[in-house]
N, C-alpha and C positions, 0 to 999 in steps of 0.2 A: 715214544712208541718203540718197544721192541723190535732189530732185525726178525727176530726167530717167528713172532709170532706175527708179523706183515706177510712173512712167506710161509704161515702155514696151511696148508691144504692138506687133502685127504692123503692117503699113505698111497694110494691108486692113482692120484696127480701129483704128488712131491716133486718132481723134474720137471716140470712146466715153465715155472718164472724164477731161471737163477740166480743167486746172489750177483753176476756178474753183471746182470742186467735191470735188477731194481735191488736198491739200498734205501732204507726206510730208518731214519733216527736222526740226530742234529748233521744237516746237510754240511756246517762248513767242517764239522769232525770227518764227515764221510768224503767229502772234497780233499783234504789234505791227504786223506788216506789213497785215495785213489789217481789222484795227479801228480804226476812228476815234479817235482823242482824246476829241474831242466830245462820241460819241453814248453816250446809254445804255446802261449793261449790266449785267445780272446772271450771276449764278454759280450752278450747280446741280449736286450733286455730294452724296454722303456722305461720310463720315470720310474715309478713305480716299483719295478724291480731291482733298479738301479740302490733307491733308498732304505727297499724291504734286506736287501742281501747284496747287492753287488758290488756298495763300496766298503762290506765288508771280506771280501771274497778279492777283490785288489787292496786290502791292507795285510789279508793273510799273505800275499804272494808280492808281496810291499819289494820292491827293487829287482824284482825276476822278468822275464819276459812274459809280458802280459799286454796285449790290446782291449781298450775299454769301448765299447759303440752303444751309446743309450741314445734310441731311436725318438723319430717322434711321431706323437700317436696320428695327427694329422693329416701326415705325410705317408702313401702306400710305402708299407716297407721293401717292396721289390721292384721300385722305382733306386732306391740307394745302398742299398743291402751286398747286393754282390760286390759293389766298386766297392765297398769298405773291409769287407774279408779277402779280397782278390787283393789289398795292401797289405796283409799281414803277409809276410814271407814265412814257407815253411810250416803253416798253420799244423800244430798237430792235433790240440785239445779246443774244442769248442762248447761253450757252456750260453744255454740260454737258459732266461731265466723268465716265468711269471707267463707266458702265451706258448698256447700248443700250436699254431697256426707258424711261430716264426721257428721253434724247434721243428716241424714238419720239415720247413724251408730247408732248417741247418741238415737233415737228414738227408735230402736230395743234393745239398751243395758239395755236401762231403763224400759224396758218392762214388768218386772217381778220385778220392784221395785215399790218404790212411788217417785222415785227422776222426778222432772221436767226441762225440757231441754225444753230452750230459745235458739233461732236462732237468731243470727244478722249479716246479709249479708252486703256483701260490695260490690255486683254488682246485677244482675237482677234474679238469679240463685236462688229460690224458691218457684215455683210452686209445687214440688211434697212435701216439705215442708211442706206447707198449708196446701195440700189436704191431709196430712198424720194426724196434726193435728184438722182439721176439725172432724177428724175421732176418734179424742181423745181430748177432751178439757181441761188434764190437762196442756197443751202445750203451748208456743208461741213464738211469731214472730215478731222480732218487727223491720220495717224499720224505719232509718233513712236518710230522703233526703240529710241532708250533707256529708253522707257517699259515697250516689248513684251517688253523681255529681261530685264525683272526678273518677267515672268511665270514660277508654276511649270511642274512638268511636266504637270498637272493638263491644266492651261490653255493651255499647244504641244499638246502631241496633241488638246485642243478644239477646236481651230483646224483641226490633218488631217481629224479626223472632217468638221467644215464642209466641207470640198474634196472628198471623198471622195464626201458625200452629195448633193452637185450631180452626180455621173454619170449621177442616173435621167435628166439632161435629155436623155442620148443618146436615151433611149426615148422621154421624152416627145414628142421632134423628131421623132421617127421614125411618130408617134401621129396628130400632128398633119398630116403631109405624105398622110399615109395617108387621113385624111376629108376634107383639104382641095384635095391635088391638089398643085400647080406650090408650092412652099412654101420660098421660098430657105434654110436655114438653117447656107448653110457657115460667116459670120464667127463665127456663134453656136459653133459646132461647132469651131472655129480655135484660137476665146480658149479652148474645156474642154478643147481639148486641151494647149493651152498651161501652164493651168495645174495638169495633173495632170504636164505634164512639168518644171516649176517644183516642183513637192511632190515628186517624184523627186528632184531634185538637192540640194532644203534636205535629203532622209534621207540623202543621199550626205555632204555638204557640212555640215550643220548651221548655215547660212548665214541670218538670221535673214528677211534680204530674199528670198530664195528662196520663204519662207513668207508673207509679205507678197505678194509679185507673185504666188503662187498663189492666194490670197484674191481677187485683183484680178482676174487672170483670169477666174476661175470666178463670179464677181461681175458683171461683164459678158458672160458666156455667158448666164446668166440672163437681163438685161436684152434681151440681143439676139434670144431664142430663142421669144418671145412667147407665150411657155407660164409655166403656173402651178406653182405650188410646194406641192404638197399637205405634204412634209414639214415644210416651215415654219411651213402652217395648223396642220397637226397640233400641231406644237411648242408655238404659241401656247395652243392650248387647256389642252395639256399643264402651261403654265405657271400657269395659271389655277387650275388643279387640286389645287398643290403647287407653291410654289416655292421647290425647293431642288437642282434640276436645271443641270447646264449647256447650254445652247443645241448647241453644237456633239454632245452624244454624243443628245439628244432627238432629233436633227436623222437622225445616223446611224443610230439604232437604228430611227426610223419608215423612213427609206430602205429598211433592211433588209425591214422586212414588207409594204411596197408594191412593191416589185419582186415579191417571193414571193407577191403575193396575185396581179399580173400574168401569173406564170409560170400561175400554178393559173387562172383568167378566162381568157386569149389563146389557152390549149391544149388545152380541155376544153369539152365541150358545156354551157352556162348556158343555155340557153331555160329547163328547169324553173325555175330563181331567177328567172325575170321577176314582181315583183311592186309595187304603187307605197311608195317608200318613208313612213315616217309624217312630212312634211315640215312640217305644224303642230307637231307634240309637239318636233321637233329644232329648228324655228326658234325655240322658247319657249327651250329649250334654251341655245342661240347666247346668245340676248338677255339671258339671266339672267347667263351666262359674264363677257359684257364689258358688265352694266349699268352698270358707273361707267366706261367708260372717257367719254375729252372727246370724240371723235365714236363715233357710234353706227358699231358695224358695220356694212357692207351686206350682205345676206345676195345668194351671186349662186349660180343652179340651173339647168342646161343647158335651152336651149329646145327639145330633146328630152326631156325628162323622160317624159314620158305617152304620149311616141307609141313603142309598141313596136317596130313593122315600121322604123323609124329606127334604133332601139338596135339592133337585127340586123344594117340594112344596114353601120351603121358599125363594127360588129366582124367582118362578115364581108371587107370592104376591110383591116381591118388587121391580120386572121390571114394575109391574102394574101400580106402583105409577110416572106419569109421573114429579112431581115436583124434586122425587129426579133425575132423570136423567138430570133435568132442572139447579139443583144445583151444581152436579157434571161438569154440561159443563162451566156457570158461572165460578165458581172457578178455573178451571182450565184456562179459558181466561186472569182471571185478574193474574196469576204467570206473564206473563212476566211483566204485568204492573208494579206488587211490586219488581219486583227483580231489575230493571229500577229503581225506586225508590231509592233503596238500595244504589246501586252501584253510583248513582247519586250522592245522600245525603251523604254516609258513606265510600266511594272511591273503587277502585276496587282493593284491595289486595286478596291477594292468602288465601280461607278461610281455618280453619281448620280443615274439612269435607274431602278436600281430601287427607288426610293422607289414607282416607282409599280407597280400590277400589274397583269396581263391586262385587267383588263379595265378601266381607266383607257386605257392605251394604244390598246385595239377602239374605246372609244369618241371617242377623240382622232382615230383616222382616220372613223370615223363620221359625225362631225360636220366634218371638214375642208374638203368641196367650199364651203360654205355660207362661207365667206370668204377663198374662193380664187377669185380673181376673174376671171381665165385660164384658158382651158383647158386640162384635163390629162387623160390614159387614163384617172383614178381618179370625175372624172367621172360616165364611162359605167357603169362598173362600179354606181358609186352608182346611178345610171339604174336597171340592168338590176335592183336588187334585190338584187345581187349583195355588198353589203358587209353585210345586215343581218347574214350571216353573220358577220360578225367581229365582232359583241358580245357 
């Protein structure tokens, strides 16, 4: 896969995902280029990644200072994780390999250093990745296609689901413009379009970059669109819960019930549900979820929470807006169409979403707003009272 054409985008988004921050072509060519000789590095990675790339990535760097730590998958990795980096002295370069859950980790460990962590995945599992590094440009990411394509089918349609489940941003945009006024959000709107017209052509085409640049797009729709991602929050919680789900169908399946809770809120009279939510008992909640993580959550709760006649004004402006109700019913039309799709193209096994049930999922959007740190429709909702009903 071509650098040039991983990072192209419209002429109106070109500065969005810098070469600094994603390199897309044979990872240990792009590794050599980018790491020091010199400097320190460790390796972080399971089985798995260890034997996909990692004891090739300690033969390239064969007698230099290099730390090797392949985890094991049984064992929580933040049970042993830190003691084994907090013994590298001097850490500069950290490289994980193959899980977005333990590059997250190296993200937050390194937070308070100057060491740089490189991600390089072995399936579709880094969008929050990205958008973390977006957010810090010491960072990067570097796919490679000959990695992505030994993925199963499992794990491609993981990847659509992802792309798929970034459309509620149409609505969220649409949310936002509506309480906020004057609210630019065409590049944001450009790149989602972009990339569901990219996810078109990989079904067409089977073209594996197709599905890469669809990721990338919808990636920086995100980033540009200054709105939150409740399905993502959700997912996280989700994972906390059980984890033996994949990221990408967690991601679509909450997509699915937050648009539908929007359709049933945006179109129906909710003053009766005005009630304050129990936001002590949820934030203990939160806190208990990710008590080991390396940084604490921050729990973040609209500064309209308590004031009623606010929660009104702001759903009576965005019931006004009839596009978005036009967009909410759209989308929800075309689910059966995509999920038809899916099961078509990538067989009907048993996903693994239902590990969990009703009401793990209620309370995954539940507790969502609480570290979702953008604003999104789901929100208000929360505000109004209005989600206690989904437990």
């Amino acid at each position: 896969m071509k650098i040039n054409s991983a990072l192209a985008v419209e002429s109106s988004t070109a500065s969005i995902i810098l070469n600094k921050n994603l390199r897309c072509g044979n990872c240990l060519e792009v590794i050599k280029q980018e790491l020091s000789q010199n400097s320190q590095k460790a390796i972080l990675c399971y089985e798995k990644g260890w034997y996909e790339l990692g004891k090739s990535i300690k033969d390239l760097f064969s007698g230099q200072n290099l730390a090797c730590f392949c985890l094991d998958e049984e064992i929580p990795f933040l049970q042993s994780t830190p003691k084994l980096l907090n013994s590298v002295n001097n850490l500069q370069e950290l490289i994980v390999i193959g899980d977005e859950q333990l590059a997250l980790f190296a993200l937050d460990y390194c937070l308070n250093t100057n060491a740089r962590v490189t991600y390089i995945p072995l399936d579709f599992e880094f969008s929050s990745f990205l958008l973390r590094v977006l957010e810090n440009n010491n960072n990067l990411l570097i796919i490679d296609e000959n990695l992505l394509s030994a993925c199963g089918k499992n794990k491609v349609a993981d990847g659509i689901r992802c792309v798929l489940s970034k459309k509620i941003f149409f609505v969220e945009m649409l949310v936002n413009q509506s309480i906020a006024g004057l609210f630019d959000c065409k590049r944001a709107e450009n790149c989602l379009n972009e990339g569901l017209k990219e996810l078109k052509s990989y079904l067409a085409t089977r073209s594996l970059e197709k599905l890469i640049l669809a990721l990338l797009y919808v990636i920086a729709s995100e980033y540009l669109s200054g709105c939150g991602n409740i399905a993502s929050s959700a997912s996280s919680i989700l994972l906390k819960m059980q984890n033996l789900s994949l990221k990408g169908e967690r991601e679509y399946l909450l997509y699915k019930m937050i648009l539908r809770s929007y359709e049933l809120y945006f179109t129906n009279d909710t003053s009766f549900t005005l009630s304050l939510p129990g936001v002590v008992l949820e934030e203990n909640e939160i806190n208990s979820l990710f008590a080991n993580e390396y940084i604490k959550k921050r729990v973040s709760l609209p500064d309209y929470l308590y004031d009623i006649k606010k929660i009104e004004e702001y759903k009576s402006k965005i019931t006004a807006n009839k596009e978005l109700l036009k967009v909410i019913k759209q989308q929800l039309e075309q689910i059966e169409e995509d999920s038809a799709m899916l099961k078509r193209q990538y067989g009907g096994r048993k996903y693994s979403v239902e590990h969990y049930n009703a009401k793990q999922r209620s309370k995954a959007l539940y507790l969502a707003p609480y570290i979702t740190e953008k604003p999104t429709a789901f929100h208000l909702l929360f505000a109004s009272g209005f989600t206690q009903y989904l437990k």
